[in-house]
Structures are given as structure tokens and as C-alpha cells.
ZAVEXLO-537004 format. One record per residue (C-alpha): x, y negated, z negated. Coordinates in steps of 0.1 Angstrom, whole numbers, plus 5000, padded with zeros to 4 digits. Layout:
N
XYZ
...
# end
This chain:
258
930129980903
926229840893
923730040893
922029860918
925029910940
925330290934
921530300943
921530160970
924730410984
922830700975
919430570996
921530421024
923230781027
919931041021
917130861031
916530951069
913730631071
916830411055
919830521076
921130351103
921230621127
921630591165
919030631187
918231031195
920831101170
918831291139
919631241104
919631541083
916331561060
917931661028
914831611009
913731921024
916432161009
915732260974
918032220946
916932480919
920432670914
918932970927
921133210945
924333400939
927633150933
930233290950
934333230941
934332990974
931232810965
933432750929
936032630947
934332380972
932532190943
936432160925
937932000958
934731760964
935931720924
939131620934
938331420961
936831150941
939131140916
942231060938
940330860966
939030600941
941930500924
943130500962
940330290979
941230020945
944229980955
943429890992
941129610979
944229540959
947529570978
946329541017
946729221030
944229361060
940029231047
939229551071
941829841050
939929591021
936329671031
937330081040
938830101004
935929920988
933130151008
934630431005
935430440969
931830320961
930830640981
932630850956
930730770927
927930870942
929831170953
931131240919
927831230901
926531460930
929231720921
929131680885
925531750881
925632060905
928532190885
926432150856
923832320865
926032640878
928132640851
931032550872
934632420852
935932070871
939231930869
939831560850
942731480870
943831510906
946231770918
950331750921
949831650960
947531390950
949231270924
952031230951
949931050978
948630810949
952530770936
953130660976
950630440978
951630210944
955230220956
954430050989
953129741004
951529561032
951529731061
953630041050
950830081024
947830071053
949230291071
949930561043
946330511029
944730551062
946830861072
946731021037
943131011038
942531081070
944331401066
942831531037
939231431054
940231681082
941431941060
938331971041
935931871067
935532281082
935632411045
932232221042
930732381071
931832711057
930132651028
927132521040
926432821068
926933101046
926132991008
923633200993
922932930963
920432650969
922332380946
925532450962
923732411002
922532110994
925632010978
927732021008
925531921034
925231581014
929631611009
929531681050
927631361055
930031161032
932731281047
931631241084
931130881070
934230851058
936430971091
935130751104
935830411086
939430541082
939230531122
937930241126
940730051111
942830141145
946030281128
945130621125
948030861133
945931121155
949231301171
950031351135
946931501123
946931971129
945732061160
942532321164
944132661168
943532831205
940533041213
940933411215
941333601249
938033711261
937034051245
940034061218
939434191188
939333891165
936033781191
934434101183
935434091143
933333721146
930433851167
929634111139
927134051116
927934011077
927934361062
928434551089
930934761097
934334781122
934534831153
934935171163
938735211183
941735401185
941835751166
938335741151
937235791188
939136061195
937736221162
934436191173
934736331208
936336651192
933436691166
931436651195
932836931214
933137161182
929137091176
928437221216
930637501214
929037581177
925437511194
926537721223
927438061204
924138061183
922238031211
924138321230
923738541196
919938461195
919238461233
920438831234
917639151235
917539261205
916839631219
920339581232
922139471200
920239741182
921340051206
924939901202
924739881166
922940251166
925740411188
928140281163
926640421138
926440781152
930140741161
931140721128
# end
């Protein structure tokens, strides 16, 4: 890919005033996020700039071969764009990970590896429809990862990171739906909400850091300090609220008794 061409990727993608965005429909300003590589990098941060790593290096041999093999000028134009989109992509990740000292991978994974053998070992129309599906898949899989990552990282580098990855990949969904042979009864369906007040809704709710829930036995622990502390309370107060004329004549008699 030219220079020129990479360029002009990277502006069509993060310049708001360039972006062909619909009407009412903001463009995320990423010039104002900073990109310093300050903040802790946590294991998951780590691991979201290996699989945008991976992405690239599976999804552009992929989008060649749909320029090459489809007989379809629109699985063509998808392959082309979204190849094109990972270079920008790549260099994206590459110089974050360089900057936070991060390891990438040179070669993509076993299932990759698989989804790119499939792909060479079919043709026409069988090969559309595994491109498009294989993608599409693997765009839905790491399409909530990103969000993760971009609500709760505490590192600067890595926020901007996947907010830029979110937008390629929203990009990305949807050319591959756009070519009209996406498998969408195929694709994992979104697990269903919780009951109202079940646990897991009240394990969400709290904020980071802070503790469980108290339920169960830990109640019942703290009702009978409770009543211990009154009945402790109580009996000082009984000692103390007594005439002390009266606890000294007891006291006195005993003595004499003796």
C-alpha cells in the first residue's frame, strides 16, 4: 500500500472534519485523548493490543485473496478496504506496543491459520461465503473486548488505542454486511439479562473496589454482635447506675460477716 493511500486511510478514519458521518451522528474526536503512555498496563490491556496484533496479520493475507479468488468486484472492494485498513491498524498497534513495552506475535494463531488454510482451499462462491462469515465472526467476538478495554483502562496509550480499533472495527462489520451473505443465525447470540434484583445485577451495580454484598450468614453474625454489644452496654450501665451507698453497705456487711 502507498503512502499516499495509507494517509489518506488514517485521515478518512480520525479526522472528525474528514469523515463521512451521518447527519446528528458524532464522530469521536480522538485528537482530544492523549497518548503519553501514562497509566498502569494491566494483563488485559496486554492482551487487547496482541489480538488487534493478530487481527491484521490474518485479515490481510485474507482481504488479498478476496481481490484475488472472488469472482464478486463487491467481496473484491470489501477485501481490498479492509486490508488497507489494517495497515493502518497494524502500525497503530505496533507503535503503542512500543511504547508500553508490550511483546507482539509475527504470525497468526492455530484458528487463523485454519480460517486462512479454508480460504486458499476454496473458490468462488464457497470462498465469499467463508471470508465473509469468518470475518464477520471474529469482528463480533472482539468487538465487546474493545469496549471493555476502552471503559475501564487506566493507561492513556492503550484508551486511545482501542477507541481508534472500535472505530475500525465498527467499520469493518459493516462492509462484511454489506455484501448480503452474511450468516447472522450463525453468528452467538447475546446472553439473557439477569432477573431483577439477582445477584449478578447487584455484583455489576457495585463500584470497582468495593466490597460484596452483605447475605446469608454474615447477617446473622452481625445481628448476634449486635445483641451481645446491648446486653454488654446494658450490664454496665446497671453496675454504674446503682447508689453507691448501697453497694458499699453490701460490701461492708460482707465484710463484718466474715
Amino acid at each position: 500500500m502507498s503512502g499516499a493511500a495509507l494517509l489518506a486511510v488514517i485521515v478518512m478514519l480520525f479526522d472528525p472534519q474528514q469523515a463521512r458521518a451521518e447527519p446528528g451522528v458524532p464522530v469521536p474526536p480522538n485528537g482530544l485523548l492523549t497518548d503519553r503512555g501514562r497509566g498502569d498496563v494491566s494483563d488485559a490491556d496486554r492482551d487487547f493490543a496482541v489480538k488487534v496484533r493478530l487481527a491484521g496479520l490474518w485479515e490481510i493475507p485474507a482481504g488479498e485473496m478476496a481481490q484475488e479468488k472472488s469472482g464478486d468486484p463487491r467481496i473484491q472492494a470489501i477485501g481490498r478496504d479492509i486490508a488497507a485498513q489494517h495497515v493502518a491498524l497494524d502500525k497503530l498497534v505496533r507503535d503503542a506496543a512500543k511504547k508500553l513495552d508490550v511483546a507482539l506475535p509475527s504470525k497468526p494463531n492455530a484458528d487463523q491459520q485454519g480460517w486462512l488454510a479454508e480460504m486458499r482451499d476454496a473458490e468462488g462462491e464457497d470462498f465469499d461465503r467463508i471470508y465473509i462469515d469468518r470475518l464477520r465472526a471474529a469482528h463480533g467476538k472482539i468487538f465487546p473486548a474493545i469496549a471493555t478495554i476502552r471503559a475501564s483502562t487506566r493507561n492513556d496509550t492503550v484508551r486511545k488505542l482501542a477507541q481508534r480499533t472500535n472505530q475500525f472495527v465498527m467499520t469493518h462489520m459493516t462492509l462484511l454486511e454489506s455484501s448480503g451473505i452474511v450468516d447472522f443465525a450463525a453468528l452467538p447470540t447475546a446472553p439473557p439479562p439477569a432477573a431483577p434484583g439477582a445477584v449478578a445485577n447487584a455484583a455489576q451495580a457495585r463500584p470497582a473496589g468495593s466490597s460484596a454484598p452483605v447475605e446469608g450468614p454474615p447477617v446473622l453474625a452481625f445481628v448476634l454482635v449486635a445483641l451481645a454489644s446491648a446486653a454488654v452496654t446494658g450490664f454496665v450501665l446497671r453496675q454504674f447506675g446503682r447508689d453507691p451507698r448501697r453497694a458499699y453497705r453490701r460490701q461492708r456487711g460482707r465484710y463484718y460477716e466474715t
